[in-house]
C-alpha positions in Angstrom: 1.0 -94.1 -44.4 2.4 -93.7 -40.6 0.3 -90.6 -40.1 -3.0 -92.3 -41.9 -2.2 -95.5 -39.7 -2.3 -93.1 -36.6 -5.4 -90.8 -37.1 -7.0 -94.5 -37.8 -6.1 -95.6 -34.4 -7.3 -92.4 -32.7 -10.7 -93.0 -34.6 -10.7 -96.7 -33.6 -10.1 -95.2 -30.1 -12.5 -92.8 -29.9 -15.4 -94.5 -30.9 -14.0 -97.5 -28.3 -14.4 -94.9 -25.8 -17.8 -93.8 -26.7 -19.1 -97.0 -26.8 -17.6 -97.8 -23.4 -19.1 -94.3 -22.0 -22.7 -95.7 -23.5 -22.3 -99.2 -22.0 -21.3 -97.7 -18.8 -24.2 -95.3 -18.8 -27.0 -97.7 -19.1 -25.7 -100.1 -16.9 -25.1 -97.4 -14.4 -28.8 -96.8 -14.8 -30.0 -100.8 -14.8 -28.4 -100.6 -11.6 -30.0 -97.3 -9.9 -33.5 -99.1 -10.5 -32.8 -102.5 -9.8 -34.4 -103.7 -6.3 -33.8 -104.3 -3.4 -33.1 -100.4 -3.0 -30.6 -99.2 -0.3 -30.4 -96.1 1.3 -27.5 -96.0 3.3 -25.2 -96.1 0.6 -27.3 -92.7 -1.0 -27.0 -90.9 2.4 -22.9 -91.5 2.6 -22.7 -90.2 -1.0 -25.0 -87.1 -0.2 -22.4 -86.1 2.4 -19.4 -86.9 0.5 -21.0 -84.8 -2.4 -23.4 -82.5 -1.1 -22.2 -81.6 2.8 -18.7 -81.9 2.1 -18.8 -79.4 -1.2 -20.9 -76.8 1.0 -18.1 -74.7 2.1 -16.5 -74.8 -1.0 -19.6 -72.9 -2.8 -20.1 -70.7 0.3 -17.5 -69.6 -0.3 -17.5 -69.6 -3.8 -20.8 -68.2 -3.9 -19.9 -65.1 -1.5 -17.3 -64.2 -3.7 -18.5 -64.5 -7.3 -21.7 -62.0 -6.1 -19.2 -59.5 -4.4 -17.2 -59.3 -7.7 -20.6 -59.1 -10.0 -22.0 -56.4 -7.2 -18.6 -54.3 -7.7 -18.2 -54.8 -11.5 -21.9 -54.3 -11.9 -22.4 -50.8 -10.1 -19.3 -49.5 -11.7 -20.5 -50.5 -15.2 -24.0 -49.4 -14.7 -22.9 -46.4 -12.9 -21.8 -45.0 -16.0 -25.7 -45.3 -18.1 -27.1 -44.2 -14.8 -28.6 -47.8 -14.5 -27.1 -48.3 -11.0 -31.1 -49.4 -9.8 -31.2 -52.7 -12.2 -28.0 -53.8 -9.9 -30.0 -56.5 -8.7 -31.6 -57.9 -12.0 -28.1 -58.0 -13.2 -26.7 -60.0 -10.3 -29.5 -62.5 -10.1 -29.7 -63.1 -13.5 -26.4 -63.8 -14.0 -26.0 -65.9 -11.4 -29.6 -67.8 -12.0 -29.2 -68.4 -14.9 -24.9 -69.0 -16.0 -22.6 -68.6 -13.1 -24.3 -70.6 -10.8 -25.1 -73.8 -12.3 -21.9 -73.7 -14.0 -19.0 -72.7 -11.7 -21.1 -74.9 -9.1 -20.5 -78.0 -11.3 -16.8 -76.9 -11.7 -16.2 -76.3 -8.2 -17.9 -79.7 -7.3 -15.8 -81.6 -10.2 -12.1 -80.5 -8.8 -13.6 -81.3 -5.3 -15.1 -84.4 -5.7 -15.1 -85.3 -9.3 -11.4 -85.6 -9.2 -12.0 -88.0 -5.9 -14.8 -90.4 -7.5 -12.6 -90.8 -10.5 -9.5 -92.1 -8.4 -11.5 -93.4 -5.8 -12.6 -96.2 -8.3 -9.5 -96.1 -10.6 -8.2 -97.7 -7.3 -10.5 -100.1 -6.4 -10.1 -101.2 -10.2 -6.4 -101.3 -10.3 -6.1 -103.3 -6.6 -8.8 -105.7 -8.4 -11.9 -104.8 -5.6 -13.8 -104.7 -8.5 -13.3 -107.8 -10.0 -13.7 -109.4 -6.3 -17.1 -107.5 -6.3 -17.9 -109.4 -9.8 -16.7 -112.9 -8.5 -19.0 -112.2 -4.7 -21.7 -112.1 -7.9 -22.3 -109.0 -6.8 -23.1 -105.8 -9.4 -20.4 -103.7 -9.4 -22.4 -100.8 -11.0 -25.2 -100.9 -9.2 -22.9 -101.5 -5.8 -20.4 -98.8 -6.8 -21.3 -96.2 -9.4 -25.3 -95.6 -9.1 -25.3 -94.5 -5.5 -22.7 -91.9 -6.8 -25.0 -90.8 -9.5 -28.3 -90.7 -7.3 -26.4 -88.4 -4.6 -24.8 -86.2 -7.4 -28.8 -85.7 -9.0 -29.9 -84.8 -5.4 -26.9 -82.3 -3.9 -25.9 -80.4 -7.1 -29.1 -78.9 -7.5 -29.2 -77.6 -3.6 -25.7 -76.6 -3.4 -26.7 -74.8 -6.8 -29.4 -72.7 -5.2 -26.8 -72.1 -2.1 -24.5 -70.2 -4.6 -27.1 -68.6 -6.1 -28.6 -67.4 -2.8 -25.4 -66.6 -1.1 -24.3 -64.9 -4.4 -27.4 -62.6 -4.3 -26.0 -61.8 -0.5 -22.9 -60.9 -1.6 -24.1 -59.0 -4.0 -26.4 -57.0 -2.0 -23.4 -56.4 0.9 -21.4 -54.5 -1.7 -23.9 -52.8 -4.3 -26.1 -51.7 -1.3 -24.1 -51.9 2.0 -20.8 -50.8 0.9 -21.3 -48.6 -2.3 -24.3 -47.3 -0.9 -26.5 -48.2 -3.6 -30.8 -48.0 -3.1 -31.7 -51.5 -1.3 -35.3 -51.0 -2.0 -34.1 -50.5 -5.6 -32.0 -53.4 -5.6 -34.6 -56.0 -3.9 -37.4 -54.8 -6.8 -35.3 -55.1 -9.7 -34.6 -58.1 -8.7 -37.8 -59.5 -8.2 -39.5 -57.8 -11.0 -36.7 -59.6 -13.6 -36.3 -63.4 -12.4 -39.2 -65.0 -13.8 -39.8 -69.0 -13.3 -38.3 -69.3 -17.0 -34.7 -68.6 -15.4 -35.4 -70.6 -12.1 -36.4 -73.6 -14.7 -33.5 -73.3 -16.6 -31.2 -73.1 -13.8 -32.7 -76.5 -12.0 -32.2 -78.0 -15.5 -28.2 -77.0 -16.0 -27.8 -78.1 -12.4 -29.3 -81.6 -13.0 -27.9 -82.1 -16.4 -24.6 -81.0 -15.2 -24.5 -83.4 -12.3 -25.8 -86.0 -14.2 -22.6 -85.3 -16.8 -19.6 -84.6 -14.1 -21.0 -88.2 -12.4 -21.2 -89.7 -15.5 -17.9 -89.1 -16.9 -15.5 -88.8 -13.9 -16.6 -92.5 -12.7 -16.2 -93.6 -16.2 -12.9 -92.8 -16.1 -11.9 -94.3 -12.9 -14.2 -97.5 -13.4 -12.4 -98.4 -16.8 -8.9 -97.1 -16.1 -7.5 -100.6 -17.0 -9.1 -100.0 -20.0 -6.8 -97.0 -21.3 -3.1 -96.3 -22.2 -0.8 -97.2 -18.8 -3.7 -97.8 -17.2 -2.4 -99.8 -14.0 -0.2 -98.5 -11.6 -0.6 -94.8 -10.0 0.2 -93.0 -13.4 -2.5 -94.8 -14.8 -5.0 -93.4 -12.2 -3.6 -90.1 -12.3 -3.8 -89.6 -16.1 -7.5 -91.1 -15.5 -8.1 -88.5 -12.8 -6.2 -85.3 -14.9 -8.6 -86.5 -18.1 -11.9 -87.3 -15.9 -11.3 -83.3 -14.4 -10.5 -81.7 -18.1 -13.6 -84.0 -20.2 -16.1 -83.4 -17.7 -15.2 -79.4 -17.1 -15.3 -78.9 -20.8 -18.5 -81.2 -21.1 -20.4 -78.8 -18.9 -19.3 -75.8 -20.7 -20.6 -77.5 -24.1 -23.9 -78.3 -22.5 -24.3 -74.9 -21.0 -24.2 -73.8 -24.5 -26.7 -75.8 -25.6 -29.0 -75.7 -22.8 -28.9 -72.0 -23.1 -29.6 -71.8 -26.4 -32.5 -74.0 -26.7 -34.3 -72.5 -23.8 -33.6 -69.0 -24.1 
């Protein structure tokens, strides 16, 4: 009966959560279209999500298409394919890596930070000051988050992607040698608008998911076990980085297999 009596309280749980995720979500979204509509606060969240992940996916970026240029040549080398080096870089970077490891690099940057950001403000009771001022803590709070998030993911997404091709280019053709006229038409002759649209799609689905659940977590972290106090914040913070990374893996799965 103890174990029956426990798998009933992580169902009760669960669906709790759920139901707290929904409620947050369109609330979240009342509050993104109610007027008056500021600006300001939209701009500040650009920078802390767009301009201050920028190096971060530079980098990121340069990297991921030096690896793919290397691991690419040497696998194609072998079919004596070496000339689709650049159909297999953009591709894989259009339409998987880049959506997908920009999301990731983006949630331990600044996911993490929204999440205890506001598990802060909740636990030190700004939040219920905001609600007793009579003024909407969602809309005040959380939706300029979200707005920001739908706007930079998507550019810093076509930076890696960009960069990545770069990188890319700099070993296969600058450093291995390879054809650059070869690389530069394969290219071109394999990414279609089909893989641009799908990688504009991941990008704003994936912002719209890491936003979602990381300020979830930090809104409501009263709202959980040992929720007040820094542990509290910190297993909101640990649980907001793991739910949202493995959200946007799970939706990259699905996003890829009904537009493929």
């Amino acid at each position: 009966m103890e174990g029956l009596q426990k798998f009933g309280r992580w169902g009760l749980e669960s669906l709790e959560s759920m139901g707290r995720l929904a409620l947050f979500l369109l609330q979240t979204l009342l509050g993104a279209v109610q007027a008056p509509y500021k600006i300001r606060p939209i701009l500040r969240q650009i920078q802390v999500i767009g301009s201050g992940s920028f190096l971060v996916i530079l980098f990121t970026g340069a990297f991921v298409g030096m690896v793919l240029g290397l691991q690419g040549h040497y696998t194609l080398s072998k079919f004596g394919s070496s000339s689709v080096l650049g159909a297999t870089v953009a591709l894989s970077l259009i339409r998987e890596l880049g959506p997908v490891l920009t999301a990731l690099m983006v949630i331990g940057r600044t996911g993490s930070a929204m999440c205890a950001e506001l598990g802060i403000m909740r636990i030190s009771e700004q939040i219920d000051a905001l609600d007793c001022m009579a003024i909407n803590p969602y809309r005040y709070l959380v939706a300029p988050k979200l707005i920001a998030g739908l706007l930079s993911i998507p550019l810093l997404t076509a930076v890696f992607n960009l960069v990545g091709v770069f990188g890319g280019y700099m070993v296969g053709v600058v450093l291995l040698h390879g054809n650059s006229g070869a690389y530069m038409a394969s290219m071109r002759s394999s990414v279609t608008a089909v893989d641009l649209k799908m990688c504009f799609v991941k990008s704003v689905c994936f912002a719209f998911l890491l936003v979602w659940i990381c300020a979830e977590h930090g809104f409501w972290v009263n709202r959980r076990p040992r929720g007040f106090g820094a542990e509290g914040v910190s297993r909101a913070t640990t649980s907001a980085v793991v739910v949202s990374s493995v959200s946007v893996l799970v939706a990259d799965y699905v996003i890829t297999s009904l537009m493929i």
